[in-house]
C-alpha positions, 0 to 999 in steps of 0.5 A: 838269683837264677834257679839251679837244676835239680840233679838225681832227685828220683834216685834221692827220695826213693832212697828216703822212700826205701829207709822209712818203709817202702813207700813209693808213688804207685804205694799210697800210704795205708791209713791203720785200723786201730784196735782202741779208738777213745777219741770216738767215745767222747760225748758219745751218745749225745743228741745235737741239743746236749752237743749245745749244752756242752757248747754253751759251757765251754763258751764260757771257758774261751771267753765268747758270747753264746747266743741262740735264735731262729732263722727269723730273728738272727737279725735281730740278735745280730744288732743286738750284739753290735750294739752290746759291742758298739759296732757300726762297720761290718764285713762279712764272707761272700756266702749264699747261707747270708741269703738263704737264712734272710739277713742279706738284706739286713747288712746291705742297710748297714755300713757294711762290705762283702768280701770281694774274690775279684778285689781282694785288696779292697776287701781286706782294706775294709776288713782292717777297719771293720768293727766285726767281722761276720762268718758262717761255721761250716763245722762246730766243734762242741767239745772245744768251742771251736768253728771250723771255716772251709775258706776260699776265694769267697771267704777270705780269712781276712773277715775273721782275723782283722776286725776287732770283733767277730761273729760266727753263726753256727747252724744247728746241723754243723755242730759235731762232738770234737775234732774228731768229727772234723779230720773224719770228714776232711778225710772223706773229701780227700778219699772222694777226690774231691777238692778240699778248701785251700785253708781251714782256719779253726777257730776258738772264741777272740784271739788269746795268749799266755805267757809262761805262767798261763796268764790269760790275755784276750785279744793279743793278735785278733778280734778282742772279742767273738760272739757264736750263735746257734740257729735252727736249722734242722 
């Protein structure tokens, strides 16, 4: 089908500019400063080990495994977890953290594949078949029990959609008290120019529905189940 033209476009949305309050291309939209903020009092006053206290509860109101260890053991909790799952194949996000936190070498023993930027179709084959599928949280919500992942082209969202179990490991530093924290500093990125990630996926424990009469069912369109672990990284 050829593409039409576009003819007065200008003229039409800055009638619809003019009708919702003047805004216009050199008239930046202006963010409010509210006078009551409730949302920046919840948990407040709260130290990162309370946050991994409220955490760990709410885990197990979204039906996930809770775990925590240290840089030197997150192998071992990481085979400890496929095996509770019965898991041999792993994918896991191309990400400079599975180095630095010592377990690179660990999953290229494995049956495993890193998620390729340059093959995405490869990648997401293996991603299909994969028994779990392993992330790094860039941000944590404790209130929620909720893992923020900023993906890109090294980070497809492929890793924690398609296998049938999924892991997050959740540095320490990450964890922040609500959405509140997240959307502040999404914010900040944009206020800075500098580029945000081309999707944020929030994710809250394995995939889950309910139908009109809030019947729970776990693992409907993702991962049936989902395991966090905390590591000490401050």
């Amino acid at each position: 089908m050829p593409k039409g033209n576009i003819i007065n476009r200008d003229r039409f949305l800055e009638n619809i500019r003019a009708k919702i309050g003047g805004i216009a291309t050199d008239k930046p939209v202006e963010k409010p400063t509210w006078s009551v903020t409730p949302q920046r009092n919840v948990l407040e006053g709260y130290d990162q080990d309370q946050l991994i206290t409220v955490l760990k509860e709410q885990c197990d109101n979204i039906h996930t495994d809770f775990f925590q260890t240290n840089v030197n053991e997150l192998s071992a909790t990481i085979e400890s977890i496929m095996n509770q799952y019965q898991s041999k194949t792993v994918v896991y996000s191309e990400d400079k953290r599975f180095e630095e936190n010592n377990i690179s070498d660990f999953l290229a023993q494995l049956d495993s594949f890193k998620w390729n930027r340059h093959d995405r179709e490869a990648s997401v084959h293996f991603a299909e078949r994969a028994d779990i599928g392993i992330t790094f949280s860039d941000i944590t919500l404790a209130e929620s029990g909720t893992v923020v992942l900023l993906n890109d082209k090294g980070q497809g969202r492929s890793v924690s959609l398609l296998p049938a179990n999924y892991i997050a490991i959740i540095p320490k530093s990450t964890i922040v008290k609500r959405m509140t924290q997240a959307t502040d500093y999404i914010h900040q990125q944009v206020e800075n120019d500098e580029d945000i990630a081309t999707c944020i996926n929030f994710i809250t424990g394995p995939s889950n529905s309910a139908d009109i009469e809030m019947n729970l069912v776990v693992g409907v369109h993702g991962p049936i189940r989902a395991a966090y672990i905390v590591v000490d990284d401050i």
